[in-house]
C-alpha positions as CSV (number, residue, x, y, z in Angstrom):
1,X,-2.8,-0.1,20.0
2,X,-3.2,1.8,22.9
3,X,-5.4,4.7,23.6
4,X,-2.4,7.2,24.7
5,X,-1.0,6.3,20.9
6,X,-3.9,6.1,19.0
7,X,-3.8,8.9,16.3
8,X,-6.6,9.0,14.0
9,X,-5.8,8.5,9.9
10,X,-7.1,11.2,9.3
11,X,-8.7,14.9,9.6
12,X,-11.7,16.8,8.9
13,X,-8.9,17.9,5.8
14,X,-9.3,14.3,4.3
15,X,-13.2,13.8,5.4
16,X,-14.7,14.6,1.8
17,X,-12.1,12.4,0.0
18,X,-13.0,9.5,2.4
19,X,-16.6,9.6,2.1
20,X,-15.9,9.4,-2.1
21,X,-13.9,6.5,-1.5
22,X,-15.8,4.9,1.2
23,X,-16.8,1.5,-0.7
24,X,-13.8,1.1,-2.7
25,X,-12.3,-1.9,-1.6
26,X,-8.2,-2.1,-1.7
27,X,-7.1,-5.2,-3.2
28,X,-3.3,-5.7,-3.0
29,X,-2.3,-5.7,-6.5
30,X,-3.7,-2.0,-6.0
31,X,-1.6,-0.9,-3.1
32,X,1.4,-2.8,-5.0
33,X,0.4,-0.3,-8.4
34,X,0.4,2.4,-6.6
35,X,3.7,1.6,-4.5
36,X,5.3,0.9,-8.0
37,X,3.9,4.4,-9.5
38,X,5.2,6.5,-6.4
39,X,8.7,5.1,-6.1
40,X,9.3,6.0,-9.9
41,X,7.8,9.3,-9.8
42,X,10.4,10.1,-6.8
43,X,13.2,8.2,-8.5
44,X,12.4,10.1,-11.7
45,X,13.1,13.6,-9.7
46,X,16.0,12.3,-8.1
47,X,17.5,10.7,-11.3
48,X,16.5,13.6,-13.4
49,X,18.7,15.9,-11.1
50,X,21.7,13.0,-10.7
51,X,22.2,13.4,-14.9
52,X,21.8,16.8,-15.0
53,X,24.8,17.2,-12.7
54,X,27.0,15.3,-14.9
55,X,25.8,16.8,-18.1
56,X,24.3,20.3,-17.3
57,X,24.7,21.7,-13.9
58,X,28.8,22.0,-14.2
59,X,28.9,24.5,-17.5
60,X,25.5,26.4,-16.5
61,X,26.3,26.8,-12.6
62,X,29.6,26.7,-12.4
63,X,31.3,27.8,-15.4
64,X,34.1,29.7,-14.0
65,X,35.5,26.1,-13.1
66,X,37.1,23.4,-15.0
67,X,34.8,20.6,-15.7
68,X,36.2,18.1,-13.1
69,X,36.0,21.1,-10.1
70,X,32.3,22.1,-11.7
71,X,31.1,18.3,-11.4
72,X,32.3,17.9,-8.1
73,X,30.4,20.9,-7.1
74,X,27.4,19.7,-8.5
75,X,27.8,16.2,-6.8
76,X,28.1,18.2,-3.5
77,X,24.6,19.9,-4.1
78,X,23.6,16.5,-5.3
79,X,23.9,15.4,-1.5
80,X,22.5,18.0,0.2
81,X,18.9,16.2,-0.8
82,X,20.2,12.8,1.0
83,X,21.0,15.3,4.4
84,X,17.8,16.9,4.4
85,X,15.9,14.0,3.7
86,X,15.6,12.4,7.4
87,X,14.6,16.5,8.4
88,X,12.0,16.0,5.9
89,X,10.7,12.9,7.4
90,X,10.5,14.5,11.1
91,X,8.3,17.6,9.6
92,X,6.1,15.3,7.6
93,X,5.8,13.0,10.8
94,X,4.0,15.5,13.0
95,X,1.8,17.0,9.9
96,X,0.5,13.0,9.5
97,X,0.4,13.2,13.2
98,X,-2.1,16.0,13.3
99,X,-3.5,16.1,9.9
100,X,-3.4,12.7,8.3
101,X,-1.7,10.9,5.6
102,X,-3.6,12.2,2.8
103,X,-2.6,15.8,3.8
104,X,1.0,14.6,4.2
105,X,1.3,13.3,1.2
106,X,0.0,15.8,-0.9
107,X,2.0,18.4,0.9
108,X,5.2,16.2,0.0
109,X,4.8,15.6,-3.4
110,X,3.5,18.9,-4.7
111,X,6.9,20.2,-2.7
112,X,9.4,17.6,-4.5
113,X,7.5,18.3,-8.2
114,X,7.8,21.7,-7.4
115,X,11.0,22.3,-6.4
116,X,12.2,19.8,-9.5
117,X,10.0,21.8,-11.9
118,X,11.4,25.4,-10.3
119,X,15.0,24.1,-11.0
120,X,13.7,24.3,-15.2
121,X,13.2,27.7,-15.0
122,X,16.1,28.6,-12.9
123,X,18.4,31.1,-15.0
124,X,22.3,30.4,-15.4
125,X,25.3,31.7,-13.9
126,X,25.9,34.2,-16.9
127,X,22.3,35.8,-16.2
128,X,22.1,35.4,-12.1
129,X,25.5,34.4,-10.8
130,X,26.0,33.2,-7.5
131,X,22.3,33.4,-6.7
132,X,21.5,30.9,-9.1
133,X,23.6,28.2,-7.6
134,X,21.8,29.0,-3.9
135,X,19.2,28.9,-5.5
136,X,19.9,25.5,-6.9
137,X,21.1,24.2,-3.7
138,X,17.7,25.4,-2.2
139,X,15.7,23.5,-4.3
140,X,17.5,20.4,-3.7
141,X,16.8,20.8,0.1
142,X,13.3,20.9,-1.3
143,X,13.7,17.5,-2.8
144,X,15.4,15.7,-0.4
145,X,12.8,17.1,2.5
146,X,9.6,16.2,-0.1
147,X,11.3,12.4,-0.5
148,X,11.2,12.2,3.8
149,X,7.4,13.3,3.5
150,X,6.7,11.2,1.0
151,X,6.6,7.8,2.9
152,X,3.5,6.4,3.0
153,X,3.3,2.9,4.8
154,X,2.3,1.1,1.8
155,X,5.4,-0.7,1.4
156,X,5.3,-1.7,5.2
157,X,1.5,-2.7,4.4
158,X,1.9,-4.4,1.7
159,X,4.8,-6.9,3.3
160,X,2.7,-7.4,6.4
161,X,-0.2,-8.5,4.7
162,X,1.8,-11.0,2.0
163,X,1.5,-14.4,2.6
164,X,3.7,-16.2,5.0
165,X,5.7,-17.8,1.9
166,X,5.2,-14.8,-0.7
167,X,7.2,-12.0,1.6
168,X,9.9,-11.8,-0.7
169,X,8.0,-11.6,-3.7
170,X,6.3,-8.9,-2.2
171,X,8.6,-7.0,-0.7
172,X,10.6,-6.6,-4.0
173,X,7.4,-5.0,-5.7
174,X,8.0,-1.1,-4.5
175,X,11.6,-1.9,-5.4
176,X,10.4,-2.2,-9.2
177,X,10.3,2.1,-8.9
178,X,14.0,2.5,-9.2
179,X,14.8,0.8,-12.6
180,X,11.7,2.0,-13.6
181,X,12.3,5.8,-12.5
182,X,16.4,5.7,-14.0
183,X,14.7,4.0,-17.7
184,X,12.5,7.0,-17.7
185,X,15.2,9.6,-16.9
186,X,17.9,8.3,-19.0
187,X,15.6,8.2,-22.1
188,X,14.4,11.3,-21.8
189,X,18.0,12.8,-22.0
190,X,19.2,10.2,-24.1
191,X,16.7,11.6,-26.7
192,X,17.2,15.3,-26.1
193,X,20.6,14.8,-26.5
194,X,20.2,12.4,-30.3
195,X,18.2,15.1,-31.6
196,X,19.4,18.3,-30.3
197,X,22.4,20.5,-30.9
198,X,25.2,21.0,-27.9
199,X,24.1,24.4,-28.0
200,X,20.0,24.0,-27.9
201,X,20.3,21.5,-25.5
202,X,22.5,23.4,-22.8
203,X,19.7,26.7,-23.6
204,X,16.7,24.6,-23.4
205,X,16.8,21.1,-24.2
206,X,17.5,20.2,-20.7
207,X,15.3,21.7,-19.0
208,X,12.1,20.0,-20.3
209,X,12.6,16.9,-18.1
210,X,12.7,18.9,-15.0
211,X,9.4,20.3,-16.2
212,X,8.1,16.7,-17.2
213,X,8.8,16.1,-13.4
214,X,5.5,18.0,-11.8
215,X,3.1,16.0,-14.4
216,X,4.5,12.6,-13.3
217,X,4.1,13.6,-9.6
218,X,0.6,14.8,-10.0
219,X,0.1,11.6,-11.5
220,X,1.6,9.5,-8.5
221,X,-0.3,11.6,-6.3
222,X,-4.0,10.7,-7.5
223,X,-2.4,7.0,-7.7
224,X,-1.4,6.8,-3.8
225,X,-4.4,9.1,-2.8
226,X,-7.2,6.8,-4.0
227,X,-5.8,4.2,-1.8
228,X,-5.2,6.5,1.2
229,X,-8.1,8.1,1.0
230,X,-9.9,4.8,1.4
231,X,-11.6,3.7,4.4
232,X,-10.4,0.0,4.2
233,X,-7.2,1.3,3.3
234,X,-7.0,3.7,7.0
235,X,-8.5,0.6,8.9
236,X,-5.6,-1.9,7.1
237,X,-3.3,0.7,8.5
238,X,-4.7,0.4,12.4
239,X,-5.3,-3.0,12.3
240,X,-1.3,-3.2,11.4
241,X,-0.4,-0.3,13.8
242,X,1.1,1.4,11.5
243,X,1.2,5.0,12.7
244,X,3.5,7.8,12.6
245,X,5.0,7.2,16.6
246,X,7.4,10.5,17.9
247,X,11.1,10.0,16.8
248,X,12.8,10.2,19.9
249,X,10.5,7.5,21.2
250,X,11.4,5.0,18.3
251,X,15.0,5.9,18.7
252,X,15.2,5.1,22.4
253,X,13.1,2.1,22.3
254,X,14.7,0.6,19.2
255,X,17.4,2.7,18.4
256,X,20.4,-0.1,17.5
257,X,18.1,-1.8,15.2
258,X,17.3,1.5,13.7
259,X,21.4,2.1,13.2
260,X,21.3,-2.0,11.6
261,X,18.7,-1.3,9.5
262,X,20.9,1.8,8.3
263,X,23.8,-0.3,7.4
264,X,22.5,-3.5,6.2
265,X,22.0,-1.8,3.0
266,X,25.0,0.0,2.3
267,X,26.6,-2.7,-0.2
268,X,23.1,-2.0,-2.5
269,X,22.9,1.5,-2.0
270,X,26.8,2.1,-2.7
271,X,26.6,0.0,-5.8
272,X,23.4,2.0,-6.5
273,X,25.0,5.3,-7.9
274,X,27.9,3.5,-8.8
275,X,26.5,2.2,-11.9
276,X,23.9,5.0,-12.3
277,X,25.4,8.8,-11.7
278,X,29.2,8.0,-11.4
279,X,29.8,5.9,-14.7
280,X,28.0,9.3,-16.4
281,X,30.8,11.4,-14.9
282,X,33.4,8.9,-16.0
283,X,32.6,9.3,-19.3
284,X,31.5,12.3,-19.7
285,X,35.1,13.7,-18.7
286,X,37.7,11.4,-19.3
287,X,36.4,9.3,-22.5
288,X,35.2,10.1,-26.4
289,X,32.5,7.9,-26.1
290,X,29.1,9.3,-26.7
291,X,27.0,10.4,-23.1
292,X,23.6,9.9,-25.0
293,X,24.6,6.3,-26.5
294,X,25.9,5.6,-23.0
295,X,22.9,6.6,-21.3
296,X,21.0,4.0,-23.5
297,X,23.6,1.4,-22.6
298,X,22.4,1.8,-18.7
299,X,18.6,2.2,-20.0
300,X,19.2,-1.8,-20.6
301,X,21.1,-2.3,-17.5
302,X,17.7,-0.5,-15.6
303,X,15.9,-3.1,-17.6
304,X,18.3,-6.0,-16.5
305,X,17.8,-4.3,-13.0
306,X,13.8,-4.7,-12.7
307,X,14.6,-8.8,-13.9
308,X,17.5,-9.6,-11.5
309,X,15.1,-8.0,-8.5
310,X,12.0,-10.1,-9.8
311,X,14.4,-12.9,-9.1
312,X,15.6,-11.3,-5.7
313,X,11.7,-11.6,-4.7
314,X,12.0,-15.7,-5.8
315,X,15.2,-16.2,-4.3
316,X,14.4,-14.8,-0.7
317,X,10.8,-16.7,-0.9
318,X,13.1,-20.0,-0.9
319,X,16.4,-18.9,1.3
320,X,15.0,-16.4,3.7
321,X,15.3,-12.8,3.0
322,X,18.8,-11.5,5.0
323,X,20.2,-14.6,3.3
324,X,19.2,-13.3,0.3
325,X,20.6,-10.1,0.9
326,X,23.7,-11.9,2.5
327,X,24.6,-14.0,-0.7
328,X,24.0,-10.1,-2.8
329,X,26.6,-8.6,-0.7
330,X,28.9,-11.2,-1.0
331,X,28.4,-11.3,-4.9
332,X,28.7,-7.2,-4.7
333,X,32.1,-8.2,-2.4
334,X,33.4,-10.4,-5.6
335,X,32.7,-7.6,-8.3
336,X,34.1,-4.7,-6.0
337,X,37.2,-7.0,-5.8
338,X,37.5,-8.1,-9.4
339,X,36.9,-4.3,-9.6
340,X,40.5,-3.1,-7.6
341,X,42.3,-5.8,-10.0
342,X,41.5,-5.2,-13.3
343,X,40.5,-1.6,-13.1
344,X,40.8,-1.6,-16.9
345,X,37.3,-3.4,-17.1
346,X,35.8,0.1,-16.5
347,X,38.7,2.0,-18.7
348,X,38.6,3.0,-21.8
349,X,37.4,-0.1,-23.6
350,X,33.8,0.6,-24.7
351,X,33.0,-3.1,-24.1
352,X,34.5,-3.3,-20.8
353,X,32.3,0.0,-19.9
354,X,29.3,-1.7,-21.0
355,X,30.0,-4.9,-19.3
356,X,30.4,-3.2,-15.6
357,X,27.2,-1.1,-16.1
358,X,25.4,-3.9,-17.6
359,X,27.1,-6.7,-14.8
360,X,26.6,-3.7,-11.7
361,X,22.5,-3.1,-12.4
362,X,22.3,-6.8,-12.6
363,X,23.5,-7.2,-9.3
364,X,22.1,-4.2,-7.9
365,X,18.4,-5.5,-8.5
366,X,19.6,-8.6,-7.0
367,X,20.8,-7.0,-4.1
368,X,17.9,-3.7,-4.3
369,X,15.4,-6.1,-4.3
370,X,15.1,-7.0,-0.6
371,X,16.8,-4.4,1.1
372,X,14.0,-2.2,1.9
373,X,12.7,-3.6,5.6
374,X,14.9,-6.7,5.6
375,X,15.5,-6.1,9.1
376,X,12.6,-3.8,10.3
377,X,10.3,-6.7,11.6
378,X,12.7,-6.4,14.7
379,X,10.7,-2.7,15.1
380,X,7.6,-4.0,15.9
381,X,4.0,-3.4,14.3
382,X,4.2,-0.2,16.2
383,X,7.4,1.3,15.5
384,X,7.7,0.2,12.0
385,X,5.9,3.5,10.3
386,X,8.6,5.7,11.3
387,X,11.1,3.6,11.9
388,X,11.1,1.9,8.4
389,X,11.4,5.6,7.2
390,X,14.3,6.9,9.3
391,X,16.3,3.5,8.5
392,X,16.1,4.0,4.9
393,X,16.8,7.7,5.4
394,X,20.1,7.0,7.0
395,X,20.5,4.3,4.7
396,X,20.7,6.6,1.7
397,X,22.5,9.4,3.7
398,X,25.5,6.8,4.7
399,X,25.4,4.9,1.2
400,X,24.5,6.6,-1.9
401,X,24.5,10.4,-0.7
402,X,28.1,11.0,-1.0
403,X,29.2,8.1,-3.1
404,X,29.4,10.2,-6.9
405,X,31.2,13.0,-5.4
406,X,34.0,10.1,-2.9
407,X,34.3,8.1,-6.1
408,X,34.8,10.8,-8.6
409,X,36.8,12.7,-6.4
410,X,39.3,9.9,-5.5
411,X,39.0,8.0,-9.0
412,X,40.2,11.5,-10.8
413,X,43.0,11.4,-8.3
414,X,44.0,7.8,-7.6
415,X,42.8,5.3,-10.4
416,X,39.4,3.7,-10.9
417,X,40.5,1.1,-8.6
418,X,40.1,3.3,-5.6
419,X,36.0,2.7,-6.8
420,X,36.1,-0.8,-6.3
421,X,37.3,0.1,-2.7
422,X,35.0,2.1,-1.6
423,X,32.3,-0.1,-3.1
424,X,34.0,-3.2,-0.9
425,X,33.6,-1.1,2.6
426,X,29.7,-0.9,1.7
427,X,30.0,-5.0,1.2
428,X,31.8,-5.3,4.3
429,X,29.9,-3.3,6.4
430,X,26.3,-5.0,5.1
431,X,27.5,-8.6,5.9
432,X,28.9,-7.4,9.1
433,X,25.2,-5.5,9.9
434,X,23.9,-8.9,8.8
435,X,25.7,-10.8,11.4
436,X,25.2,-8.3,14.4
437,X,22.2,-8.5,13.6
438,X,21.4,-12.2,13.8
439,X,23.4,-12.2,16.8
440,X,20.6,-9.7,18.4
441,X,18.1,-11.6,17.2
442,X,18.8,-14.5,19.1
443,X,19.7,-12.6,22.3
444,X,16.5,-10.9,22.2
């Protein structure tokens, strides 16, 4: 790397942590640990928030609305986390810039704990009215800006130091978080909700996993800062050029492949709230069937989820990863389709419900698996840092940020089919990304 880019690691902030950490050596299984830990802490946040605005957020914030209205409200906070998030990646950029990633990080997730913790002890409409719900949208802004700073290269390390025939394998690893992140979530409320009454759990009951949110961050924090804090770990991370580069400079240089990146996963990350924070909805307003024993029901689908992308990580060790994620979207293609003709699959039979959830997060680890950096070696070494992050910010802003609020919104108005739709535009759109950029590729 040149000398006019060369940004040290780190600051006279992150001096004393190095100097602890100076002879501990960082062996990949610990920077795939503490990739593992970090995603689920963030997913935890993110899901914790997701059920809460199925289950809580509508009667507590907006009671003066019918549930429906009050749902889709909440969905619209919901996305206000996936707009802020590539703001929050900018800001975090320059404080890693001048400060290092240790201070970054900490910043970031004592921020998205934080604001997921202050959201427990936010009063209800009743007690604070329309403050409450600013207030509420506020401290999703705080989420979705934390989840931007909270990048930390080791998923972009960890795949360019795998073995020439072991990519795959290890570039499903950080996507092990997710599953692990919803199980977590969904248990938690699944449990309230067994043993608490209506009443207790709208007062209290839901509020404790919200709390529960700041002790797993602090947790994924020491995890991810013994490795940063490292001294091999800072010289890995030069070696590899992996350094926060400015954002215009990335977008002009590699800006299409930035917009690609963006799109290939769209047929995962539509499918991804789909089957996590819509089906919740679903039920929760339009059938009798229990929201705890349902959540339980998608617990196993989570757990179906982390086996189908251990196989993702085989599969594209054999076929090549965009093939892998090629053949996922296609398979994604077939269910949104089978989806728009027999709508009834997700209707009000309890074991068509349970077969969509159970079939969707089998095919969303399958397709989740490899679609973080599938097409950011086309960055460069020296691009990829920020680049990796701004693709999967747009990602998420484009495919799962809006897609509870679109496919409740148009289900409660045109039919469940309109679901499968919407999830077949994400298909489209990934295989088309897919061939654009192969065709790219070979021009270049």
């Amino acid at each position: 790397m040149s000398a006019e880019y060369a940004v040290p690691s780190s600051t006279s902030l992150e001096r004393d942590a190095h100097q602890i950490s100076s002879d501990h050596k960082v062996a990949p299984g610990e920077i795939a640990i503490g990739v593992v830990i970090g995603r689920a802490a963030e997913y935890f946040d993110f899901f914790v928030y997701g059920i809460a605005s199925v289950l809580i957020f509508p009667g507590v914030f907006f009671p003066f609305a019918d549930p429906l209205t009050g749902t889709l409200y909440a969905f619209a906070i919901f996305a206000l986390a996936f707009i802020a998030r590539p703001i929050g990646s900018v800001l975090f950029m320059e404080i890693d810039r001048r400060h290092g990633r240790g201070v970054k990080l900490t910043i970031a997730l004592f921020l998205l704990g934080g604001s997921t913790m202050a959201i427990s002890f936010l009063p209800n409409y009743q007690h604070l009215g329309a403050v409450s719900i600013w207030l509420l949208a506020a401290f999703r802004i705080g989420q979705g800006i934390a989840l931007g700073g909270a990048w930390d290269g080791l998923a972009s390390l960890l795949a360019l130091n795998a073995p020439e025939k072991q990519r795959g394998w290890y570039a499903m690893i950080p996507q092990l978080g997710a599953p692990v992140g919803f199980m977590l979530a969904s248990a938690l409320f699944a449990f309230f909700l067994a043993n608490l009454s209506t009443e207790d759990f709208l007062d209290w009951g839901w509020r404790y996993p919200f709390f529960v949110a700041f002790a797993i961050n602090v947790v994924a924090l020491f995890a991810r800062l013994r490795l940063v804090a490292t001294e091999e770990f800072s010289r890995m991370l030069e070696m590899d050029e992996l350094e926060p580069t400015p954002v215009l400079e990335v977008l002009r240089s590699h800006g299409r492949f930035v917009l690609i990146g963006a799109i290939v996963p769209l047929a995962s990350f539509a499918l991804f709230h789909l089957v996590t924070i819509f089906p919740i909805s679903w039920i929760h307003l339009f059938t009798s069937r229990s929201a705890g024993e349902f959540l339980l029901v998608q617990c196993a689908g989570a757990f179906l989820a982390a086996g189908t992308i251990v196989i993702s990580g085989l599969m594209a060790d054999r076929i090549g990863r965009r093939t892998q994620v090629g053949v996922a979207a296609a398979l994604i293609l077939l269910f949104a389709i089978a989806s728009i003709i027999a709508p009834i699959v997700f209707g009000d039979s309890e074991l068509g419900q349970t077969i969509y959830v159970l079939g969707g997060f089998a095919l969303l680890g399958l397709s989740y698996g490899q679609t973080s950096g599938a097409v950011t070696a086309n960055l460069g070494s020296r691009y990829r840092y920020t680049g990796a992050a701004l693709t999967s910010d747009l990602a998420w802003l484009v495919g799962a940020g809006f897609a509870p609020l679109v496919a409740l919104s148009v289900s409660s108005r045109f039919g469940l089919s309109w679901v499968g739709v919407y999830l077949l535009s994400g298909a489209v759109a990934t295989l088309c990304a897919l061939g654009f950029n192969r065709r790219e590729t070979a021009r270049l």
